[in-house]
C-alpha positions as CSV (number, residue, x, y, z in Angstrom):
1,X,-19.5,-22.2,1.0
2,X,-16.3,-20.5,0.8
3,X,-14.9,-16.5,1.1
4,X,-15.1,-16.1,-2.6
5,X,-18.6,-17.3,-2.9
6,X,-19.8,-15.4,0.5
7,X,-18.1,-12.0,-0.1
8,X,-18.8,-12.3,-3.8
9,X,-21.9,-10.4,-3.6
10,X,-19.8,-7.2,-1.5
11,X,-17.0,-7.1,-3.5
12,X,-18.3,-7.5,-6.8
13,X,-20.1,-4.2,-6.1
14,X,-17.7,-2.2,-5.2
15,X,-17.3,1.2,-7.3
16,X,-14.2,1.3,-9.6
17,X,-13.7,3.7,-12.9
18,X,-14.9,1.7,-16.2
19,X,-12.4,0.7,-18.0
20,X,-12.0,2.0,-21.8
21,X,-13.7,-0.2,-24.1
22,X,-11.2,0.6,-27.1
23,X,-7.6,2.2,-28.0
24,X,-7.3,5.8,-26.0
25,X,-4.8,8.0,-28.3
26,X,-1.7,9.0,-26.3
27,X,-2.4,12.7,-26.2
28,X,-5.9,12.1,-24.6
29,X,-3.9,9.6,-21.8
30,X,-1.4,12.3,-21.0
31,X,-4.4,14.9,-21.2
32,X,-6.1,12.5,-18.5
33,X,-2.7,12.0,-16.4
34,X,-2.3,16.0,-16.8
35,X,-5.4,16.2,-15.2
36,X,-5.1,14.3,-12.3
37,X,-2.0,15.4,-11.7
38,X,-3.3,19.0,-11.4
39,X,-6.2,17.8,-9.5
40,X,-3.7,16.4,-7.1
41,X,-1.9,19.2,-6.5
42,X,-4.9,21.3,-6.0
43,X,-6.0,18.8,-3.1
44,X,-2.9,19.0,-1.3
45,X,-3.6,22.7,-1.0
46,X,-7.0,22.3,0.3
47,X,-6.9,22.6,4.2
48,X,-9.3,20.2,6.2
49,X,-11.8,22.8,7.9
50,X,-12.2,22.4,11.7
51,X,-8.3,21.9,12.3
52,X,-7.2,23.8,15.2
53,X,-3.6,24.5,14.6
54,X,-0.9,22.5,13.1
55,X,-0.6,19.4,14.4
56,X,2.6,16.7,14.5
57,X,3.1,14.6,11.2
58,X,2.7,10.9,12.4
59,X,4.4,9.7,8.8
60,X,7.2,12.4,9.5
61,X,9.8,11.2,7.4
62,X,8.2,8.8,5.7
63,X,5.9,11.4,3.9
64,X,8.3,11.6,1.0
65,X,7.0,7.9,0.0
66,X,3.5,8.0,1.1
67,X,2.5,11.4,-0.8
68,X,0.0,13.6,0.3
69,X,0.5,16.5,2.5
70,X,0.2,16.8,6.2
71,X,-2.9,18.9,7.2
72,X,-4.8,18.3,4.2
73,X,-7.6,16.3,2.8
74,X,-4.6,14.4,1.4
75,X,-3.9,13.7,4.7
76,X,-3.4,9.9,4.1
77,X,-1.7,9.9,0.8
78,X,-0.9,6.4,-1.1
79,X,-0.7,4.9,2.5
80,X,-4.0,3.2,3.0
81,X,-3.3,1.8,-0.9
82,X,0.0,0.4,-0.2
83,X,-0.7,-0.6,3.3
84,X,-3.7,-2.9,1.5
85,X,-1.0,-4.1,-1.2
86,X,1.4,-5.6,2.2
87,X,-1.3,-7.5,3.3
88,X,-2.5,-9.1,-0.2
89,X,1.0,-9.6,-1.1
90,X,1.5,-11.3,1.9
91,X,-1.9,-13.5,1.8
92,X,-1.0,-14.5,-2.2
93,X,2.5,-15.1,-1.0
94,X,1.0,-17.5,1.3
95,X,-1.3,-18.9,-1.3
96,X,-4.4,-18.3,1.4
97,X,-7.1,-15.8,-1.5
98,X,-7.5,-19.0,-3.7
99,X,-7.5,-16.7,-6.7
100,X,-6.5,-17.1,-10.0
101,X,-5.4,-13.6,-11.7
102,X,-6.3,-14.8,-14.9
103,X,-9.9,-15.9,-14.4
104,X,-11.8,-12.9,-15.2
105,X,-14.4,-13.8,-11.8
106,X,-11.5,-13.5,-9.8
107,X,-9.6,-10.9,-11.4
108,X,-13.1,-8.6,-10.1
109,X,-13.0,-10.0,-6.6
110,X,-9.3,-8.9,-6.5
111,X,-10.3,-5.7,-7.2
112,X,-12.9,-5.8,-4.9
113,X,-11.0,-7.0,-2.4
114,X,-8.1,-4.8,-2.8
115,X,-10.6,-1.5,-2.7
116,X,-12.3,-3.4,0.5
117,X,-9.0,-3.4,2.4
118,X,-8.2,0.1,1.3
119,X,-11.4,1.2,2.8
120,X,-10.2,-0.4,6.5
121,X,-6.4,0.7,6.2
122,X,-8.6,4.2,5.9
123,X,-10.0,3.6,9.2
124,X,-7.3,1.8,10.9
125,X,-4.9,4.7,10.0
126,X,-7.4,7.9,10.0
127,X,-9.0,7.4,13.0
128,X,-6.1,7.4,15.0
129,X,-5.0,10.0,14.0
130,X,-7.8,12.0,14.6
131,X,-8.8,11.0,17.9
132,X,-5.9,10.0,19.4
133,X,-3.0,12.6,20.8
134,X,-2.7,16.4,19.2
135,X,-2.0,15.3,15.9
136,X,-4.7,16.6,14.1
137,X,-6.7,18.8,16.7
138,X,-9.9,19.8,16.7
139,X,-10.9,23.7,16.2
140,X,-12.9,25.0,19.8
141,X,-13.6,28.1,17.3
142,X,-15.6,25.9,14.6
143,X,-16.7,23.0,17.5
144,X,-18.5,26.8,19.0
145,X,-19.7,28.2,15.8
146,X,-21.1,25.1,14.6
147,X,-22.3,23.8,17.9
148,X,-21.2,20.2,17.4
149,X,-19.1,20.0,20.1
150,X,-14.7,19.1,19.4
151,X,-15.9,16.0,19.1
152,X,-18.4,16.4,16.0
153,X,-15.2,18.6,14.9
154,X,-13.4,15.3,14.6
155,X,-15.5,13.3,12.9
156,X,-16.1,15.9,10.7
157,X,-11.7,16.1,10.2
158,X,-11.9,12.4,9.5
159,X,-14.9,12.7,7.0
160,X,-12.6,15.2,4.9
161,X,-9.3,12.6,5.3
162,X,-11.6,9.9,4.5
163,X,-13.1,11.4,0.9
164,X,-9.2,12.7,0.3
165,X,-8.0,9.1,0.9
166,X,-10.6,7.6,-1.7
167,X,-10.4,10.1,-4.2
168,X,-6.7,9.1,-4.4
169,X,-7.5,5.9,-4.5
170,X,-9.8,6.3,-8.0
171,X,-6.9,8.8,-9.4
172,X,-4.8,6.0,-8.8
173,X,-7.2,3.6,-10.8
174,X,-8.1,6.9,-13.6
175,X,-4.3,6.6,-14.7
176,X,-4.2,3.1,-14.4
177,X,-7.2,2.7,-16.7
178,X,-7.1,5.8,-19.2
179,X,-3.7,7.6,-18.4
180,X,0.2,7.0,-18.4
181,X,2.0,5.2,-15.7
182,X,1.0,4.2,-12.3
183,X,-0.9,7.2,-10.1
184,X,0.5,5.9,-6.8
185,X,4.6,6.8,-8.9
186,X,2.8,10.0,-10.2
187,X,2.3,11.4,-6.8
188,X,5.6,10.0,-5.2
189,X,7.1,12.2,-8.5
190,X,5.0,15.1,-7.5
191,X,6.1,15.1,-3.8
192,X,9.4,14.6,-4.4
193,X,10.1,16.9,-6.9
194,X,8.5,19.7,-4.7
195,X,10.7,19.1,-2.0
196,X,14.1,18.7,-4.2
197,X,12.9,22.5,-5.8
198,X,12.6,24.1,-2.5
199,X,15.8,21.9,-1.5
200,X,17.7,23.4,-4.3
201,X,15.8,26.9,-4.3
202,X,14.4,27.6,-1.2
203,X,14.9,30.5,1.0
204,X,18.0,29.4,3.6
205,X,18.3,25.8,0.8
206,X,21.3,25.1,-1.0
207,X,21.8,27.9,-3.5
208,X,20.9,30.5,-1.4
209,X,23.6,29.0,1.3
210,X,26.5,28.9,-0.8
211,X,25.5,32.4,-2.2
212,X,26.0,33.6,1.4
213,X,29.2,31.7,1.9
214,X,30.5,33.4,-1.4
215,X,29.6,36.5,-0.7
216,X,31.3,36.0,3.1
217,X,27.7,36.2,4.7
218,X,28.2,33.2,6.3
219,X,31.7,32.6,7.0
220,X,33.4,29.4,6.7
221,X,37.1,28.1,6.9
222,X,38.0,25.4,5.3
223,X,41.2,24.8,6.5
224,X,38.9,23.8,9.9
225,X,37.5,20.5,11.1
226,X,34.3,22.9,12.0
227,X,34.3,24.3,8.4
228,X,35.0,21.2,6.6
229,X,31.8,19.9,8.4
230,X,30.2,22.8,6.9
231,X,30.7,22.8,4.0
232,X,30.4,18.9,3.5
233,X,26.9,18.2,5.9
234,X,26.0,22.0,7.1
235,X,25.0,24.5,5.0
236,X,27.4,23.7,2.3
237,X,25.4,20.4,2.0
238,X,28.1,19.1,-0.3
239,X,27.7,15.4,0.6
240,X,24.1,15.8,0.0
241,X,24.8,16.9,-3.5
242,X,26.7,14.2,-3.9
243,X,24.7,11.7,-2.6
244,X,21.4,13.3,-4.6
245,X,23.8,13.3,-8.1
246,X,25.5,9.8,-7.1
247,X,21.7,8.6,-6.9
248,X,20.5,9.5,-10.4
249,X,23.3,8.2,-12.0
250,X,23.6,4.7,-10.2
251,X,19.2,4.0,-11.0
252,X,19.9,5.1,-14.7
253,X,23.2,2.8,-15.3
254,X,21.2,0.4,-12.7
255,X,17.8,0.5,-15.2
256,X,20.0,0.4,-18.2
257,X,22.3,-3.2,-17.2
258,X,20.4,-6.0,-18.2
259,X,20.6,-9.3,-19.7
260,X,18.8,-10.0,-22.9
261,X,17.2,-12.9,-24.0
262,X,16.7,-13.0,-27.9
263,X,13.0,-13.9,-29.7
264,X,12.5,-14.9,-33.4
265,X,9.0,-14.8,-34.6
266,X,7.4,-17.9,-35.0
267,X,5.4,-16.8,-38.4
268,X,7.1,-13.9,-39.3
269,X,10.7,-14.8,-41.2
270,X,13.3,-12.0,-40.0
271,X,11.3,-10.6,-37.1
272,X,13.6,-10.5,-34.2
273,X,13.7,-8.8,-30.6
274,X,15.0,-9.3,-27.3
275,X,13.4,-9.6,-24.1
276,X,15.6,-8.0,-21.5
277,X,16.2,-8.9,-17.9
278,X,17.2,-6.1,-16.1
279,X,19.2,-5.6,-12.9
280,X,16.2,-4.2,-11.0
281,X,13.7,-6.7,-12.8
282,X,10.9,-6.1,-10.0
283,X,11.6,-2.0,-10.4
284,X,11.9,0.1,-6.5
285,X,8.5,-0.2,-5.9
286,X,8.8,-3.0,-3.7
287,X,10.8,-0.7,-1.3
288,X,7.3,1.5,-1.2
289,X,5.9,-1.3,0.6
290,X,9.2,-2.2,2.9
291,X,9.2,1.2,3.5
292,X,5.3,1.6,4.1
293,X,5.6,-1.3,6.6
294,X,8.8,0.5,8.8
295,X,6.0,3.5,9.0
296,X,3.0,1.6,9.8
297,X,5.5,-0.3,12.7
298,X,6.5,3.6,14.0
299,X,3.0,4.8,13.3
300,X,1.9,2.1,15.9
301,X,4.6,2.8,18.9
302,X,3.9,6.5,18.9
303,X,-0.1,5.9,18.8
304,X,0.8,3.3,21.8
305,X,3.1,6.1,23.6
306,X,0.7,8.8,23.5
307,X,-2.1,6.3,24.8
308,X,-1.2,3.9,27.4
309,X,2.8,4.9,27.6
310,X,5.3,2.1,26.7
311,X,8.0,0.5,28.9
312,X,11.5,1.5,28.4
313,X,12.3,-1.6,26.8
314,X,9.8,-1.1,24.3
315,X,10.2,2.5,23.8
316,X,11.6,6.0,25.3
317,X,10.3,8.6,23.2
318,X,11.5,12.3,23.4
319,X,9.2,15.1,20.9
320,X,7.7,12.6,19.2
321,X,10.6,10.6,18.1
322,X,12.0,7.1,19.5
323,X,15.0,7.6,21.2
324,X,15.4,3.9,23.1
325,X,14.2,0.7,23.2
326,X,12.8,-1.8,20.3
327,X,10.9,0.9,18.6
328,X,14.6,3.2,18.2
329,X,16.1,0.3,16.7
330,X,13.2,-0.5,14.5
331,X,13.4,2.7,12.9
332,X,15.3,4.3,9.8
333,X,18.1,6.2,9.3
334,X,16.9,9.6,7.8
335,X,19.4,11.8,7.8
336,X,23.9,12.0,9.0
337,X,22.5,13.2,12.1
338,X,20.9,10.4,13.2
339,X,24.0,8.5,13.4
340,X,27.3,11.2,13.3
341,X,25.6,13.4,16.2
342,X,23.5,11.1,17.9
343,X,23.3,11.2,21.5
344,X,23.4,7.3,21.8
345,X,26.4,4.9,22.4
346,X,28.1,4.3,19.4
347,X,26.8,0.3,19.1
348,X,23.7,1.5,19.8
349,X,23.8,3.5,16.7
350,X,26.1,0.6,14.9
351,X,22.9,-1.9,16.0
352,X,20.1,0.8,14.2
353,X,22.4,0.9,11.2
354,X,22.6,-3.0,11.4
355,X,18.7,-3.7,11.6
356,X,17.9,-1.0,9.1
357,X,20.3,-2.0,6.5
358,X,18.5,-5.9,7.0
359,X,15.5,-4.9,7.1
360,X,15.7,-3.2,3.8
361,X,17.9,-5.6,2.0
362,X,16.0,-8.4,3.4
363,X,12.8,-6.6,2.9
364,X,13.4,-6.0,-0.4
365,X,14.5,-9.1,-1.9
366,X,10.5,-10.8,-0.4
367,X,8.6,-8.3,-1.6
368,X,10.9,-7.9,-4.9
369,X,9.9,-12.0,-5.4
370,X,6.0,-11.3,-4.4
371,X,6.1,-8.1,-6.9
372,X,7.0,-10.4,-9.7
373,X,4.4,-12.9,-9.2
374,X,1.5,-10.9,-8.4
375,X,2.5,-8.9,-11.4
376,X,2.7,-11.6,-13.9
377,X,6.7,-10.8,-14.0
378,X,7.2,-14.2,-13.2
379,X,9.2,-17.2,-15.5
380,X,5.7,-19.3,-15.8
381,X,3.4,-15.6,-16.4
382,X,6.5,-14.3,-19.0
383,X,6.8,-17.3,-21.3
384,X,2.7,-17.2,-21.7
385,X,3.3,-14.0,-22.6
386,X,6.0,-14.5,-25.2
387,X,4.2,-17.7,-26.4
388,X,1.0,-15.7,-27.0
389,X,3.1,-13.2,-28.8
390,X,3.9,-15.3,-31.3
391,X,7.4,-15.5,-30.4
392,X,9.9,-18.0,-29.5
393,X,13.5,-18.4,-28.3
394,X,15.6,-19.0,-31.5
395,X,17.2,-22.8,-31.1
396,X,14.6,-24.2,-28.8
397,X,10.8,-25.6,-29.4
398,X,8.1,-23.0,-29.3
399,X,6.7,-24.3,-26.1
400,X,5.8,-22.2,-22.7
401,X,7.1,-24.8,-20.7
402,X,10.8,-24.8,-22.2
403,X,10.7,-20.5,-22.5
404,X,10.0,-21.0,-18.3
405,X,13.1,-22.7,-18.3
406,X,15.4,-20.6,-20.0
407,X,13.7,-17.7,-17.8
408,X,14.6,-19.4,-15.0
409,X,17.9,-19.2,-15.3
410,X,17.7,-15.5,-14.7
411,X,14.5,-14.0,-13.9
412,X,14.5,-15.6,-9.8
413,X,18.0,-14.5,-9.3
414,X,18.1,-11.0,-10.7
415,X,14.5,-10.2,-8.8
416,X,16.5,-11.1,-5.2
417,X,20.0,-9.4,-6.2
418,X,17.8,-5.9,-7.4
419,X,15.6,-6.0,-5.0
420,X,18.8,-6.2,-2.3
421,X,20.7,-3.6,-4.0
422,X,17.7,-1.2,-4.1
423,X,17.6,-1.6,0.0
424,X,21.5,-0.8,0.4
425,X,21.0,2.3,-2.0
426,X,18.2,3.5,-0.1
427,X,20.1,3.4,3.4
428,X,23.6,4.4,1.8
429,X,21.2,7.7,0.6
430,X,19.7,8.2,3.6
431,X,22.7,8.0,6.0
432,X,24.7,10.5,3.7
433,X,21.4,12.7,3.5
434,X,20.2,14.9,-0.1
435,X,18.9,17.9,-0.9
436,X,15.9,19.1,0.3
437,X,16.4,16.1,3.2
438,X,14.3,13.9,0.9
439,X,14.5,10.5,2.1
440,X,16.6,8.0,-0.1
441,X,14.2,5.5,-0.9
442,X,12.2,8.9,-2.2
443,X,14.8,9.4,-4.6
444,X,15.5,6.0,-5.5
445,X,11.7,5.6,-6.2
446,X,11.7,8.9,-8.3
447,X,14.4,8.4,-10.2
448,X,13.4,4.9,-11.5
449,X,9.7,5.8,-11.5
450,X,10.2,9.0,-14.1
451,X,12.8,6.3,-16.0
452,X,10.2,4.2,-16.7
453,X,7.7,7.1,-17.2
454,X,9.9,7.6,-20.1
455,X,10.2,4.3,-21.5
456,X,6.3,4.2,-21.4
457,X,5.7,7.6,-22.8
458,X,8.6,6.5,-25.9
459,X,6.4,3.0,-26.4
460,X,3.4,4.9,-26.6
461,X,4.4,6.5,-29.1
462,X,5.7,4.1,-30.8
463,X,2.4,2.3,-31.1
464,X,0.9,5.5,-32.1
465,X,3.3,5.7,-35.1
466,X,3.2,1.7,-35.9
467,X,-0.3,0.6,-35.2
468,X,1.1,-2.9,-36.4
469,X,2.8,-3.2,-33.0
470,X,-0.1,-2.4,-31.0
471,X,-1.7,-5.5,-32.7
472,X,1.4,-7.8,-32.5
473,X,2.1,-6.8,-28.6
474,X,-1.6,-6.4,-27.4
């Protein structure tokens, strides 16, 4: 008896959100991804009860990509979900499941399977931080009044972090199912955007800076190396505003270059179309999951340090932060500080920049090419498609196995050069820093995820006014 057939009757079970059983009308799916959306940003605001204080952040600057909000019942965000996604991409990659995405039966213990590891990335990653270190301390106020002890106190924190972390996980699968989009790109959107408003808007952010150095509040001269630096990383933060503008415009042109592959209907005489190829075929959100694992390798040193301490070699840590060893090599670039001020020797800081930039680009290219096959984005998955669609590549036989080969030429290639590019965008953004110090693979991931967005939002409406093409395209 194998896996499938002995956790079959487990995962088979598990809860998911039905799926609809005809055509949902495009206002009701953006009334449903409205709603989420809302209720997301209501849980973010919902303090976990028995929190004594405010704790560290263990995903620091990684919060930008994992969502949520430190000290809620969000507490987890998209982590647990994306941490799951590493380790099935990595056991497809492999070919160790045994399951065929297209066989309905296995298509459910997927699912299944997916939701089961969710469920222990929950544990793995809550637990920790609840009972290990100060960073999510227990209340000796509500331990008193409710006469649990700190200890009920923190099972009672990881109970909340527990139902925020699955309630995300079926808001996720709500937009999947009946909304618009991807929920895990909705709430990278949300986070983001908040923190490039109060970037732009906040009290001592950018506007409100260079109002003060107009109006000779703050006073800077640029004719001095100490007011140049000002101006360009201080509170000027004019590289940032570069590097924020310089990031939208490369992901747009980036989305927009691709190469296009024209279809003639097979039936229909005079139906054409063209099935593009673009530069970032395998879209950023492979860099969710390169970036997901850098957080889940720091989120395991400073768990480690606060436990059982950590040999120099391994790690020197100094307010929470890696400042030597393995662990200070192993982790990003977030901001010009990191690397024009740091403290270290400057090929200790060249070596960081060295590691970070490979993994990323290296990072990105695997889990670019794993992307594409789990998601049916593949040469063998795309000419099925195209074949079932009833079209065919003008000048060749209508035959799946000759459409792989013309996809072939392109679709293995452009998946490793995007998913490269994306990594040397995302560390070229970080080491020049933004505004509102959002990280640059949070950027990059908004910017390409609301591009999309669009270009979902436009099709759905373009089925809404030609029912036809709903029919032809499925």
């Amino acid at each position: 008896m194998g896996w499938k057939e002995t956790a079959e009757p487990v995962l088979t079970r598990m809860p998911s959100v039905r799926q609809p059983d005809e055509h949902i009308p495009f206002r009701r799916k953006l009334g449903w991804t409205l709603g989420v959306l809302v209720l997301y940003f209501f849980l973010t605001n919902v303090n976990l009860y028995g929190l004594g204080g405010q704790g560290s952040d263990l995903f620091g600057q990684f919060r930008s990509i994992l969502a949520g909000q430190s000290g809620s019942v969000l507490q987890l965000g998209i982590g647990p979900i994306v941490t799951a996604s590493i380790v099935l991409q990595l056991l497809g990659g492999a070919n160790l499941l045994g399951l065929d995405t297209n066989d309905p039966r296995d298509q459910v213990l997927y699912q299944g399977l997916q939701k089961f590891l969710v469920l222990v990335m929950i544990c793995i990653t809550g637990l920790p931080m609840v009972f290990a270190g100060n960073y999510l301390p227990a209340s000796q106020q509500v331990a008193a009044s409710l006469g649990i002890g700190v200890g009920g106190v923190k099972w009672l924190l990881f109970a909340q972090i527990f139902i925020g972390a699955i309630l995300v996980l079926f808001m996720d699968e709500v937009i999947s199912k009946w909304g618009v989009g991807s929920g895990i790109g909705l709430f990278i959107i949300a986070g983001v955007s908040q923190q490039l408003i109060g970037g732009f808007f906040g009290g001592d952010q950018f506007f409100a800076s260079w109002f003060a150095i107009i109006t000779g509040a703050i006073e800077v001269s640029p004719l001095t190396s100490e007011g140049i630096q000002t101006l360009l990383f201080g509170q000027g933060q004019l590289i940032a505003l570069f590097t924020t503008l310089l990031i939208f415009v490369v992901v747009v042109y980036a989305e927009s270059v691709r190469v296009e592959i024209p279809l003639s209907h097979a039936r229909v005489k005079g139906a054409r179309g063209r099935f593009p190829v673009k530069l970032i075929y395998a879209s950023v959100l492979p860099m969710i999951l390169v970036r997901a694992l850098q957080a889940n390798i720091q989120f395991l040193g400073q768990i480690l340090n606060s436990q059982v301490g950590l040999p120099a070699w391994l790690g020197v840590y100094a307010n929470g932060q890696p400042v030597g060893g393995l662990f200070y090599y192993l982790a990003p670039i977030y901001s010009p500080e990191q690397w024009l001020g740091a403290s270290q020797a400057a090929w200790q800081v060249a070596l960081r920049i060295g590691v970070d930039l490979t993994f990323m680009v290296l990072g990105g290219a695997v889990f670019a090419i794993f992307w594409v096959e789990t998601a049916d984005m593949g040469p063998e998955a795309t000419a099925k498609q195209i074949q079932n669609s009833g079209m065919q590549i003008p000048g060749f036989r209508q035959n799946p196995g000759v459409i792989e080969k013309v996809l072939e030429r392109y679709i293995p290639q452009v998946t490793v050069i995007g998913g490269a590019l994306v990594g040397v965008l995302a560390v070229g953004a970080n080491m020049m820093g933004t505004i509102g110090a959002v990280s640059g693979t949070g950027l990059l991931l908004t910017v390409s995820i609301t591009y999309k967005l669009y270009e979902e939002i436009a099709e759905e409406q373009l089925m809404e006014m030609h029912p036809m093409m709903r029919q032809m395209f499925g």
